[in-house]
Residue, then its C-alpha position, 0 to 999 in steps of 0.5 A: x977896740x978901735x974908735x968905730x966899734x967904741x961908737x957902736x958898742x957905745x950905741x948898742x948899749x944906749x939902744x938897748x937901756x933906752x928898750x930896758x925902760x920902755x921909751x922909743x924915739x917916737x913914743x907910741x901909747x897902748x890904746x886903752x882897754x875900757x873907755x868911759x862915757x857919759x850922758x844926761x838925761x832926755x831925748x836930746x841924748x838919743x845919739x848916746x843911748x844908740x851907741x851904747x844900746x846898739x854897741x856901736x862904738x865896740x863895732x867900729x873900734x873891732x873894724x879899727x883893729x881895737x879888739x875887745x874895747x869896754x865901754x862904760x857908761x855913766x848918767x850924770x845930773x849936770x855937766x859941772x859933774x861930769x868936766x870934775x870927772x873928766x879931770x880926774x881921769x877917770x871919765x873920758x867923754x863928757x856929755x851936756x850943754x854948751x855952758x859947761x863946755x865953754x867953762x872948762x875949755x877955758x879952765x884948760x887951755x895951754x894945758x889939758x886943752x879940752x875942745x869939743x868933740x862934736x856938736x849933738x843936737x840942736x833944739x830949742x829949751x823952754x822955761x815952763x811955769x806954773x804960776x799964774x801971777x807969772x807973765x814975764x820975768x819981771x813978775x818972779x819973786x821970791x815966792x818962785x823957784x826954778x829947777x834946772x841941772x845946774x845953777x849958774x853953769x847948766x846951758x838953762x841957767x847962762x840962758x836965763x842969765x842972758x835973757x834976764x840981761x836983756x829984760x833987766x839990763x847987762x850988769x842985773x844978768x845975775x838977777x834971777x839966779x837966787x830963784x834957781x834951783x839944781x835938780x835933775x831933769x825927771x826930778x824938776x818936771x816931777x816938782x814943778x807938776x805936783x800940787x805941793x813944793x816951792x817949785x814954780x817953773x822948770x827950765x828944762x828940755x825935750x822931752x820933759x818941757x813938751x810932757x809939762x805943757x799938756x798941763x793947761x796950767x803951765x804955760x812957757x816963759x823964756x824959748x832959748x832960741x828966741x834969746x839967742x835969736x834963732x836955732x842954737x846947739x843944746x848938747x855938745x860932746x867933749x874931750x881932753x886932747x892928751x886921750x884925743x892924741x894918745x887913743x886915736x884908733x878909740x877916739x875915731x870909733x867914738x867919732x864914726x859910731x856917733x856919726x852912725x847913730x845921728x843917721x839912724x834916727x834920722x833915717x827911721x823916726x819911728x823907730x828912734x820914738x820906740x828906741x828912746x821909749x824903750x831905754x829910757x823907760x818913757x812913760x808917755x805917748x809915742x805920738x808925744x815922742x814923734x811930735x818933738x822928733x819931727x819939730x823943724x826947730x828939733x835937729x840931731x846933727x854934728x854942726x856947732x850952732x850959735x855956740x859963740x853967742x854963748x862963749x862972748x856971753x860968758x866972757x862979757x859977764x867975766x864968767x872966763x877970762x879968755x874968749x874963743x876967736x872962733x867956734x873952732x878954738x873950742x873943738x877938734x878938727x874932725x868937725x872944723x869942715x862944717x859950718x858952724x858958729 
């Protein structure tokens, strides 16, 4: 056998152990066959509830070429769970405040790289009381708790970090954090309506902040936006890069069937009240459902809001060692057109 046909058999043979174990030169990954979403609890997860009820994602991933592609969907209490489930793999889509997002794009930075994959609303969130010695921040004591999803890590509980930093001074932001209870939205509003319990006041969101101000007894403390100074982003929706970069045919589905479900409620108001009572078995009044839909303050949109205010907060407060250089850091590049912050 000459030289030539020494080269090329030898190349052959690596040719054919490289397929035997499955490896190319340019590696290509089988999309997945299921993905797993979830989502938390309130109107301000609207979006979500479309795409799941109204099976958009399955839609665009079979335009894609994705035939058959399960979705599964899960509700979470708080954000911290979800980023745990995100982890170990066995979630894909993690859905909930900023706060929860900042702390695990910093915890994954350099290797798994979680960034946001879009901003989900922006609406302002209120601390409700019940209290009537309750004036100001100043006025809680012991004898006071305060529910919300999370402590420490929730969206309310970096909120209410920094609006005790402004009220008590930046080294007591940690003030009222020993008044601060987990509980899940429909369980806070529950605790802080009821005659009986320790719970005070409820740091929450729409709708359950709007149905727990029809009480003349409670009244609101702290509003988000006037502590960040205007209106800010409330739910973001987040990845790892590693599913981003080895499912892009599930991932662009995902992107296309969230921005469809924003543009259906915005185009049918109505119908997004009646939608959002149906799923998520609301109880209340329609007209209660459309007041917070048609609030100025209240927008479902994909642009990233005041998300850094949030990410320079945690930082100065050593909440992360590393602070983004831009709202651009912590997401992917599907949404770095818009004009966030």
């Amino acid at each position: 056998m000459n030289t030539k046909r020494r080269v090329l058999s030898t190349a052959v043979v690596c040719a054919m152990s490289i397929a035997s174990l499955g490896l190319t030169t340019s590696p290509a990954f089988a999309e997945v066959k299921e993905v797993k979403i979830a989502q938390q609890f309130g109107i301000s997860y609207l979006p979500l509830m479309y795409m799941e009820n109204l099976k958009l994602i399955e839609k665009h991933a079979a335009e894609s070429g994705v035939k058959d592609l399960k979705v599964s969907w899960a509700k979470f209490a708080g954000g911290n769970v979800m980023n745990d489930a995100l982890l170990s793999g066995s979630l894909h889509f993690a859905s909930g405040g900023v706060g929860p997002l900042v702390k695990i794009w910093e915890k994954t930075k350099g290797n798994m790289d979680v960034k946001g994959v879009a901003a989900m609303n922006a609406m302002p969130l209120y601390l409700n009381v019940k209290n009537p010695n309750v004036k100001s921040l100043k006025d809680l004591t012991e004898k006071d708790k305060i529910a919300l999803p999370a402590v420490k890590v929730s969206i309310q509980a970096v909120t209410l970090q920094m609006a005790a930093a402004k009220v008590f001074g930046k080294d007591k932001f940690d003030a009222l954090d020993k008044f601060t209870v987990s509980m899940k939205h429909p369980d806070g509003m529950a605790a802080l309506m009821s005659e009986k319990g320790e719970i005070t006041g409820h740091f929450t969101s729409p709708p359950f902040q709007y149905q727990e101000l029809e009480d003349k007894n409670v009244r609101t403390l702290v509003n988000s936006y006037e502590v960040l100074g205007g209106p800010a982003t409330f739910n973001v929706v987040w990845a790892t890069s590693k599913f981003r970069s080895e499912n892009p045919k599930v991932y662009g589905a995902f992107v296309a069937a969230y921005k469809e479900s924003m543009e259906l409620i915005k185009k049918d108001k109505s119908a997004a009240a009646d939608n959002y009572a149906k799923w998520a078995n609301f109880k209340g009044e329609k007209a209660l459902l459309m007041k917070i839909l048609n609030d100025p303050q209240v927008d479902f949109t994909m642009t990233p809001n005041n998300t850094t205010k949030y990410s320079d907060f945690m930082y100065d407060i050593k909440s992360i060692k590393v602070k983004p250089a831009s709202w651009k850091d912590m997401f992917f590049p599907e949404v770095h057109n818009l004009s966030g912050s």
